[in-house]
VOBA-1610 file (N, C-alpha, C; in pm, whole numbers, padded with zeros to 5 digits, always signed):
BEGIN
Unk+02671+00577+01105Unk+02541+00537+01161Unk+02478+00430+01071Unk+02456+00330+01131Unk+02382+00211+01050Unk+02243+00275+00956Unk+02213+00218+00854Unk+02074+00206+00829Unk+01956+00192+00890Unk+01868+00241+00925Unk+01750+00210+00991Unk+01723+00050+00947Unk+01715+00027+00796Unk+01685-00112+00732Unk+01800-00247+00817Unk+01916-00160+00854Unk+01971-00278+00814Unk+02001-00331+01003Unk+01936-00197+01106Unk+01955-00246+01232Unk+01852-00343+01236Unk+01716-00301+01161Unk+01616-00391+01196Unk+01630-00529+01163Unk+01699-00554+01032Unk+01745-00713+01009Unk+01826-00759+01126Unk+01917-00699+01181Unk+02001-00725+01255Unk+01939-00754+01397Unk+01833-00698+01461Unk+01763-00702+01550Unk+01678-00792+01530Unk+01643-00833+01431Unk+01558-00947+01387Unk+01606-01091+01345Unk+01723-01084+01375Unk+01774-01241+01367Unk+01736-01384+01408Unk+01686-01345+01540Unk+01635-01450+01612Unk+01486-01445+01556Unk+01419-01398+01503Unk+01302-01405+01403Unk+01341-01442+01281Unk+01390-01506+01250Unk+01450-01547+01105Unk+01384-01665+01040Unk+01359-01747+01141Unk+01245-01821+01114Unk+01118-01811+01032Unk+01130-01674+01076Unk+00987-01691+01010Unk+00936-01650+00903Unk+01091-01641+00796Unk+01052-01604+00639Unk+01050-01753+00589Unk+01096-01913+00636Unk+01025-02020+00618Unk+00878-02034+00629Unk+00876-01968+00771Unk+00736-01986+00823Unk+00637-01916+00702Unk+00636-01814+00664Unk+00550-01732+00573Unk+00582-01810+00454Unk+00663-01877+00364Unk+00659-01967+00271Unk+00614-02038+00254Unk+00594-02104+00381Unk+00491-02254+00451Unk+00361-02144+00410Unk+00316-02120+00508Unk+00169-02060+00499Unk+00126-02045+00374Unk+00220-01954+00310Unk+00141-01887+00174Unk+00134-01976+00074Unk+00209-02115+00058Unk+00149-02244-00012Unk+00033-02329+00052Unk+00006-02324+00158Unk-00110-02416+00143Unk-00247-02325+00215Unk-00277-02275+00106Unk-00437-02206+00115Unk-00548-02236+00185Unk-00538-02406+00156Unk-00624-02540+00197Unk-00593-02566+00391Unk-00494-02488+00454Unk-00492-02498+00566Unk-00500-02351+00636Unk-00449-02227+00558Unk-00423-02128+00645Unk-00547-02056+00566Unk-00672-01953+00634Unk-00764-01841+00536Unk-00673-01722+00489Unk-00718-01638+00482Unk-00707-01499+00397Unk-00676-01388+00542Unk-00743-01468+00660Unk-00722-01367+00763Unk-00586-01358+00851Unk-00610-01502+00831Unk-00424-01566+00905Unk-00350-01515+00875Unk-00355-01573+00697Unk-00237-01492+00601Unk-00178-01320+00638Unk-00296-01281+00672Unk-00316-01132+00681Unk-00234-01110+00821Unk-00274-01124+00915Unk-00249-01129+01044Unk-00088-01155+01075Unk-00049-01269+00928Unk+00118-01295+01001Unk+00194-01231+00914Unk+00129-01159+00847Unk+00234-01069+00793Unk+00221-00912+00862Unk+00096-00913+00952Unk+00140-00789+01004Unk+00224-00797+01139Unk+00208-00923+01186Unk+00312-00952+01282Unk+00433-00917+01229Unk+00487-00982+01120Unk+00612-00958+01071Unk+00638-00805+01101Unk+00553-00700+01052Unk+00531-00567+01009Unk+00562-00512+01131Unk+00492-00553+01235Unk+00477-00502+01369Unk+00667-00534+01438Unk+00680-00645+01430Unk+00829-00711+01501Unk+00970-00622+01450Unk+00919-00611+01294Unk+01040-00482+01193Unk+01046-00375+01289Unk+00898-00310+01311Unk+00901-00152+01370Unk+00896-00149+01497Unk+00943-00248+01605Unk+00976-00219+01725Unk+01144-00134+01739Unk+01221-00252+01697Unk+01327-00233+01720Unk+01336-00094+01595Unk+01300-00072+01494Unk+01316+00009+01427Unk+01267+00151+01451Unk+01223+00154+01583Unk+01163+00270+01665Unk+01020+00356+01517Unk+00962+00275+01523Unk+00857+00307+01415Unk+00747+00301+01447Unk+00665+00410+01413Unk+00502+00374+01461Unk+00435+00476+01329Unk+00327+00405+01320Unk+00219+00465+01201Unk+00103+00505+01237Unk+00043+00608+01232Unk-00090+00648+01307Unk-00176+00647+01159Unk-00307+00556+01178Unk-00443+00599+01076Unk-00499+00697+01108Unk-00568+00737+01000Unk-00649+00840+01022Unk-00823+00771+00891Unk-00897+00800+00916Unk-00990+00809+00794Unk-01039+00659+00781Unk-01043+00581+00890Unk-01093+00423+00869Unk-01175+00442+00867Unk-01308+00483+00865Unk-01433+00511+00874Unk-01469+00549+00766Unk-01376+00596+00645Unk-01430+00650+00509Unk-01405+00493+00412Unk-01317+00362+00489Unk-01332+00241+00408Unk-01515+00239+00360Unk-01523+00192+00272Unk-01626+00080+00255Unk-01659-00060+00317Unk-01778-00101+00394Unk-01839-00177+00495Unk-01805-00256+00453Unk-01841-00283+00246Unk-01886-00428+00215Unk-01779-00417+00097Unk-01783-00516+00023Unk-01692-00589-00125Unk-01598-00522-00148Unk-01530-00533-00216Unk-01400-00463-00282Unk-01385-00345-00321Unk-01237-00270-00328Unk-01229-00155-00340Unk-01107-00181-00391Unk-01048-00049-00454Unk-00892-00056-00481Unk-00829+00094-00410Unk-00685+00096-00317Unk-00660+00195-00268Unk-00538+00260-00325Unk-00529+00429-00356Unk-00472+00441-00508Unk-00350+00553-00347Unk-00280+00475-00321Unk-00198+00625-00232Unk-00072+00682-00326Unk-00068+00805-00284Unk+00073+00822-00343Unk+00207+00765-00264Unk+00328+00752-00330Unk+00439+00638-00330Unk+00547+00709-00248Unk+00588+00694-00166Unk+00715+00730-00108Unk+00832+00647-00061Unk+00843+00541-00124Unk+00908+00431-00023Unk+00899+00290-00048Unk+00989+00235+00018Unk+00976+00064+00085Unk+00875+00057+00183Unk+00871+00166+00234Unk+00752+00110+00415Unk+00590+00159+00348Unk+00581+00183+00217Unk+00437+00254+00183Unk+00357+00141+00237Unk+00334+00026+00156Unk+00244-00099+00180Unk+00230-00147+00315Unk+00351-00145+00386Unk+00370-00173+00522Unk+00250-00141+00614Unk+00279+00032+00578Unk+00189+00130+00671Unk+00067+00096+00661Unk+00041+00066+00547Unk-00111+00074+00477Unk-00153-00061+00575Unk-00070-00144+00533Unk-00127-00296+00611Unk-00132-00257+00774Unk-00084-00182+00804Unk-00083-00206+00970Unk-00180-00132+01031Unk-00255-00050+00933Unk-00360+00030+00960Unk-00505-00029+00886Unk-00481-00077+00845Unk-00567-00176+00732Unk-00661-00290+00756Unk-00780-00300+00897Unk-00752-00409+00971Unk-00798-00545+00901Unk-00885-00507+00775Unk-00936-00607+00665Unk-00796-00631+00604Unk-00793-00767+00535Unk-00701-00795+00418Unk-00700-00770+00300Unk-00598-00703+00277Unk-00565-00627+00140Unk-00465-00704+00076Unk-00452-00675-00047Unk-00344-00718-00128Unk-00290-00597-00155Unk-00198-00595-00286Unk-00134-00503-00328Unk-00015-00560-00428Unk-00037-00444-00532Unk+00051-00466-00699Unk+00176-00399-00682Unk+00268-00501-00669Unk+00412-00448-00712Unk+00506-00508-00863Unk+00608-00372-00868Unk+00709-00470-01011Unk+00753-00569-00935Unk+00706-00605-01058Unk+00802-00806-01034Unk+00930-00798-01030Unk+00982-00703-01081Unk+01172-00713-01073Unk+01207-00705-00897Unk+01127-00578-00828Unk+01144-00583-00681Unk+01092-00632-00599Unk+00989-00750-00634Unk+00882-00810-00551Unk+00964-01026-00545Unk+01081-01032-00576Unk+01084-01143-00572Unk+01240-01105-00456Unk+01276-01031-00415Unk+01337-01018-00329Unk+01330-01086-00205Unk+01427-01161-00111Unk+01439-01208-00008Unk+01303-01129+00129Unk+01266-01209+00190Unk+01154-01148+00280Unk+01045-01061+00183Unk+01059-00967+00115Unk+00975-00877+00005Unk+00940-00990-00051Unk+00959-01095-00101Unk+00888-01226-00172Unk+00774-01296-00075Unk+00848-01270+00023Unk+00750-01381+00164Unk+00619-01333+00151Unk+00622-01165+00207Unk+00505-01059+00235Unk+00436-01068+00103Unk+00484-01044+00005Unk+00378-01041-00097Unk+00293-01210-00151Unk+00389-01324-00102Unk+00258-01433-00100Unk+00205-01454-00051Unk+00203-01379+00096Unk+00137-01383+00195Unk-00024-01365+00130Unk-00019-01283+00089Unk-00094-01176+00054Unk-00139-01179-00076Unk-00122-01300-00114Unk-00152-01313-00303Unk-00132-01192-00381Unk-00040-01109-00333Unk+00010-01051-00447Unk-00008-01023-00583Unk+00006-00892-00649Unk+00051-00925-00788Unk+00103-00841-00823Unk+00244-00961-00926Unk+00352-00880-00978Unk+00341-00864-01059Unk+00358-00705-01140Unk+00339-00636-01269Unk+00505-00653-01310Unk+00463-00678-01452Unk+00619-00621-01531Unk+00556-00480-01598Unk+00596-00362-01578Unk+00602-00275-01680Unk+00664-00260-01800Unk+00704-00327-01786Unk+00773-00346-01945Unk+00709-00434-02014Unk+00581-00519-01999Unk+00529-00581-02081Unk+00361-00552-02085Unk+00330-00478-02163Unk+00195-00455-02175Unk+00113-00544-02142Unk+00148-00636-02237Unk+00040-00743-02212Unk+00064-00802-02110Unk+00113-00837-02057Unk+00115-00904-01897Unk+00027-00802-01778Unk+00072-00658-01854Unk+00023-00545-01744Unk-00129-00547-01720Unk-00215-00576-01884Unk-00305-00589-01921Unk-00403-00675-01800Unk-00316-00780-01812Unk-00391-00895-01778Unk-00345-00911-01585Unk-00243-00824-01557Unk-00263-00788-01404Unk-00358-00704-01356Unk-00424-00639-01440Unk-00532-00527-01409Unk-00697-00596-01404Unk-00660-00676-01536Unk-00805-00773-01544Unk-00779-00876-01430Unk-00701-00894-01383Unk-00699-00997-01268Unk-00762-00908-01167Unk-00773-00775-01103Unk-00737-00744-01036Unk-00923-00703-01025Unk-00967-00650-01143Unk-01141-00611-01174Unk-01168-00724-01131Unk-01132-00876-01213Unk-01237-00987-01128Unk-01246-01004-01028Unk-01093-00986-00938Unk-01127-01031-00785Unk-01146-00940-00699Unk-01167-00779-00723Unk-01248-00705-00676Unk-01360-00668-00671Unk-01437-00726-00772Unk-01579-00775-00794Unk-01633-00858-00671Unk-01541-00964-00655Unk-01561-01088-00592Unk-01523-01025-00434Unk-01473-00940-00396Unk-01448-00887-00241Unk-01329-00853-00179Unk-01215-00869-00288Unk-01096-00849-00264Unk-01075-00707-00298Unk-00920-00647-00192Unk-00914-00500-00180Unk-00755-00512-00178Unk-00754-00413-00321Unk-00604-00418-00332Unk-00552-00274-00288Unk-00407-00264-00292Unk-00364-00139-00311Unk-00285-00135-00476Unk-00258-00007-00458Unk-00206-00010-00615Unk-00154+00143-00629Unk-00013+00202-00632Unk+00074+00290-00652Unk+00040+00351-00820Unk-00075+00477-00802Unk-00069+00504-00932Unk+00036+00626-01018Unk+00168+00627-00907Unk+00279+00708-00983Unk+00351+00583-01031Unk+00348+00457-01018Unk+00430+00357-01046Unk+00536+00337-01012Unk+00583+00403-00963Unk+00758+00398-00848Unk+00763+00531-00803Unk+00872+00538-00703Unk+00884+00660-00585Unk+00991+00705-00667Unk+00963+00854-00625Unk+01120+00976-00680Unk+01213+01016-00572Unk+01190+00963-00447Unk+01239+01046-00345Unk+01184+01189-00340Unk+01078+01180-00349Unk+00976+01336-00365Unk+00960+01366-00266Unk+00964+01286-00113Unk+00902+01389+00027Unk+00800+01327-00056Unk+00727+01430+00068Unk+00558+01461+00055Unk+00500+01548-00050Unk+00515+01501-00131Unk+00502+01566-00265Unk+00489+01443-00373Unk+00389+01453-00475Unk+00321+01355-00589Unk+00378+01417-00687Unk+00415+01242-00775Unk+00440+01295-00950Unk+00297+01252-01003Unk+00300+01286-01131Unk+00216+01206-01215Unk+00140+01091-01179Unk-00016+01096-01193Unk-00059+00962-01157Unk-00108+00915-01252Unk-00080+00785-01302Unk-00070+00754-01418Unk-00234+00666-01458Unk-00291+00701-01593Unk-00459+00679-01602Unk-00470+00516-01550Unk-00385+00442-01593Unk-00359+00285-01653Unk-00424+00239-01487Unk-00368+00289-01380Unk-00376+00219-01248Unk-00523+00272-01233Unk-00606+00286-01302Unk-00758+00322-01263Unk-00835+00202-01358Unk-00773+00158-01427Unk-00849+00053-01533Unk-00902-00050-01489Unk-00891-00126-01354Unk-00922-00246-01295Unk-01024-00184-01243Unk-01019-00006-01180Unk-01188+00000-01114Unk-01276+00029-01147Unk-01224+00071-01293Unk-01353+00127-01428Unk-01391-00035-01500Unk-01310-00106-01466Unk-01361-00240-01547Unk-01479-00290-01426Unk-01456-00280-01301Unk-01472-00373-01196Unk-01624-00301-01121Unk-01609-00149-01177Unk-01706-00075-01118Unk-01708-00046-00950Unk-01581-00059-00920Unk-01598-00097-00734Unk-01526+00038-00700Unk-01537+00092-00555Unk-01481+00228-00506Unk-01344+00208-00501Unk-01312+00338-00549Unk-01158+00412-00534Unk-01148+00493-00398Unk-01042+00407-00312Unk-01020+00522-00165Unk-00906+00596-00243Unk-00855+00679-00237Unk-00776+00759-00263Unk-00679+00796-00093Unk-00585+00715-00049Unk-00476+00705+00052Unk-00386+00826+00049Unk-00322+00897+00184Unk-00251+00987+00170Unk-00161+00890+00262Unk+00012+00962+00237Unk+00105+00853+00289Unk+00194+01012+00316Unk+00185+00978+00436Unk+00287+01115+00496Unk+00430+01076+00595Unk+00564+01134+00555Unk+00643+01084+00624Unk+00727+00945+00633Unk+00664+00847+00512Unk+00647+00733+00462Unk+00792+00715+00436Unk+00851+00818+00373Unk+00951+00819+00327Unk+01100+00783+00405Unk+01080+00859+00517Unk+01178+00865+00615Unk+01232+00756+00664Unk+01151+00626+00700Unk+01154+00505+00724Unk+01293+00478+00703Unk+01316+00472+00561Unk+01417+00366+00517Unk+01525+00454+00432Unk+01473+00650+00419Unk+01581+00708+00358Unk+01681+00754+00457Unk+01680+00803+00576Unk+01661+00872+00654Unk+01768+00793+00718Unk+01911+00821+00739Unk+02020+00742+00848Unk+02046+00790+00976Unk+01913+00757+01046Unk+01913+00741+01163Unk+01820+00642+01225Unk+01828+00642+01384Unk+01771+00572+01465Unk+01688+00616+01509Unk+01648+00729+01501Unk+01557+00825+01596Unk+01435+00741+01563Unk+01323+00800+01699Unk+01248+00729+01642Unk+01139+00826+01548Unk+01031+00730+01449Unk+00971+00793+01314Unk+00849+00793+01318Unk+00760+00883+01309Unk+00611+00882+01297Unk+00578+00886+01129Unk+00483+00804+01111Unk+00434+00834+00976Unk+00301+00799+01042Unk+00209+00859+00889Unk+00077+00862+00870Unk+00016+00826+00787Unk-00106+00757+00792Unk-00225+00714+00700Unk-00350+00785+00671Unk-00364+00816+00553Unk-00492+00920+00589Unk-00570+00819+00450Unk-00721+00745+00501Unk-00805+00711+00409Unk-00919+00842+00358Unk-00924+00870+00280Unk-00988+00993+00229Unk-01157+00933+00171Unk-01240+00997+00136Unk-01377+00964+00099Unk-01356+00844-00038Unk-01403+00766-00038Unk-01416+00684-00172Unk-01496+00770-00302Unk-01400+00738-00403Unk-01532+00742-00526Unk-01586+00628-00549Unk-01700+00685-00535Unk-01850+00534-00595Unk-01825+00546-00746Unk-01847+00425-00820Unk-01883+00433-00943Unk-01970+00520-00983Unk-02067+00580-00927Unk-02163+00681-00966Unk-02118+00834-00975Unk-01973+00834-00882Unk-01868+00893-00917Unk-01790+00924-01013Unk-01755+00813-01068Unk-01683+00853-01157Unk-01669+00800-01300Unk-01802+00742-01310Unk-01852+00656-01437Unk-01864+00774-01527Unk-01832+00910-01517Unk-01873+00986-01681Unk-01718+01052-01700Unk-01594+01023-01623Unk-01475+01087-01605Unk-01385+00951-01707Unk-01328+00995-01759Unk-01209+00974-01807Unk-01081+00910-01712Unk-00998+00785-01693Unk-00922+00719-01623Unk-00796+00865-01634Unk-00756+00910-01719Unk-00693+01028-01757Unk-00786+01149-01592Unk-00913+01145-01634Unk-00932+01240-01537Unk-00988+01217-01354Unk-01003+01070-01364Unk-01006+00996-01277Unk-00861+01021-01178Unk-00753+00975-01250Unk-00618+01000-01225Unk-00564+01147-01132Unk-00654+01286-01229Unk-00561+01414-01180Unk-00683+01457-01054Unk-00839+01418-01030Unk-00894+01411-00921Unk-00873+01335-00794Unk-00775+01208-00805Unk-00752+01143-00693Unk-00565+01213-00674Unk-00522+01225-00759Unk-00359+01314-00689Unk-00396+01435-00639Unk-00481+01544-00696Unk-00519+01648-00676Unk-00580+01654-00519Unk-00709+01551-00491Unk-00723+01516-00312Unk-00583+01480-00206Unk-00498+01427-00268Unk-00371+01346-00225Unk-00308+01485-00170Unk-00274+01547-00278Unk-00139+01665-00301Unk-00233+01768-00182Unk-00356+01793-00213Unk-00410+01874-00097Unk-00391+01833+00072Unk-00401+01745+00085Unk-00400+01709+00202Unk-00210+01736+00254Unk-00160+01679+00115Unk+00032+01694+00168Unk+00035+01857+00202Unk-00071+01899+00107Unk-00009+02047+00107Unk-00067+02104+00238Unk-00132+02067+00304Unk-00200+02148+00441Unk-00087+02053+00539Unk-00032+01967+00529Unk+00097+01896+00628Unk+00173+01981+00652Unk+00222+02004+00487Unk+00340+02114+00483Unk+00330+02221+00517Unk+00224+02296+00535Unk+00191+02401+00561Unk+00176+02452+00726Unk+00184+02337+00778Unk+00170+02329+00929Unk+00075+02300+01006Unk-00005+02228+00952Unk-00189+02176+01016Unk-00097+02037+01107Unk-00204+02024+01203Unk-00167+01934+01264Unk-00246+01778+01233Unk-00131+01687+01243Unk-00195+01568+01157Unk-00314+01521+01202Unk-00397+01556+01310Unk-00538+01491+01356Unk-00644+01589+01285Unk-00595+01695+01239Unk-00697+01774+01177Unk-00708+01777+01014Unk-00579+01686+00962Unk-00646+01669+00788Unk-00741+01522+00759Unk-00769+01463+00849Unk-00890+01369+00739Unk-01001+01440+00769Unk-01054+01328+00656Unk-01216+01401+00585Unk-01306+01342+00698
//
């Protein structure tokens, strides 16, 4: 049985075009906005999960924030995490990936789409200064995502460690933390079949800075997995997915 990943390339041939096309765009700023940008990469997103018999249901858009920037902390399951997020997402978001897997064929396109930013973990100081990038232009109205286990275990629906470091851009920046649940996320691209795949988005209540200005990024960290892991754990348990958002 083929890959789910690799029917969809295959089904997507005659769209091939348009990882030029997204190269074009994402160099000239001065012709395409922030919404375009946004828009043709969820096309892309959308064209993958036809043939890939894929659909993502939101839940919790109503717990975004109206106005300026935010950063969204979900737990990690996958290649399709960011995907989901974007296709439910109807504002433009960015989102922080390693640079070792973010310069990949098409995975390069989507993330300039999207001004991107690529972290090396292996270099502090670079990491440093992806985080301070990330406080200024969330100040300024930009809404990233940002994986605070730092890579997937093949865990299912189940969280490792969320690590303090990915809270430092919103304690610098002072702007709300949504805390994202990603259910089923996984299946997408582990999973060798065709059948078709439901996954889910669940946006959960934001912390306001007034929130969480006396907590510790350390304890910032085990209050936003701790909301996360609750919600997986009432999935697993057998609740039906329209009845876990907040």
């Amino acid at each position: 049985m083929f890959s789910r990943f690799l029917h969809v390339i295959l089904r997507n041939l005659h769209h091939i075009y348009m990882i030029p096309q997204m190269e074009y765009v994402s160099r000239h700023p001065e012709k395409y906005s922030e919404e375009q940008m946004y828009a043709l990469n969820r096309l892309c997103i959308k064209r993958m999960n036809k043939p890939g018999h894929i659909t993502t249901q939101g839940y919790g858009m109503h717990n975004l924030p109206d106005d300026g920037g935010y950063i969204m902390c979900p737990n990690h399951q996958g290649k399709y995490d960011a995907l989901g997020i974007m296709l439910t997402h109807d504002k433009p978001c960015s989102v922080v990936m390693d640079i070792a897997k973010s310069n990949t064929p098409l995975v390069k396109q989507f993330i300039n789409l999207v001004h991107g930013k690529r972290m090396d973990r292996e270099d502090a100081k670079q990491s440093i200064k992806i985080i301070r990038e990330m406080a200024n232009e969330t100040k300024e109205g930009r809404k990233f995502i940002i994986f605070p286990e730092g890579g997937y275990c093949h865990n299912g629906n189940s969280t490792t460690e969320f690590k303090p470091g990915a809270f430092k851009s919103a304690v610098w920046s002072k702007v709300p933390i949504v805390p994202v649940v990603l259910i089923d996320s996984y299946r997408v691209f582990e999973e060798r079949t065709l059948k078709p795949i439901k996954t889910f988005v669940y946006y959960l209540k934001p912390l306001y800075y007034t929130d969480y200005k006396d907590m510790t990024t350390i304890q910032i960290a085990q209050t936003v997995q701790r909301r996360i892991q609750e919600v997986l754990n009432k999935y697993l348990a057998g609740a039906a997915p329209d009845t876990l958002s907040e």
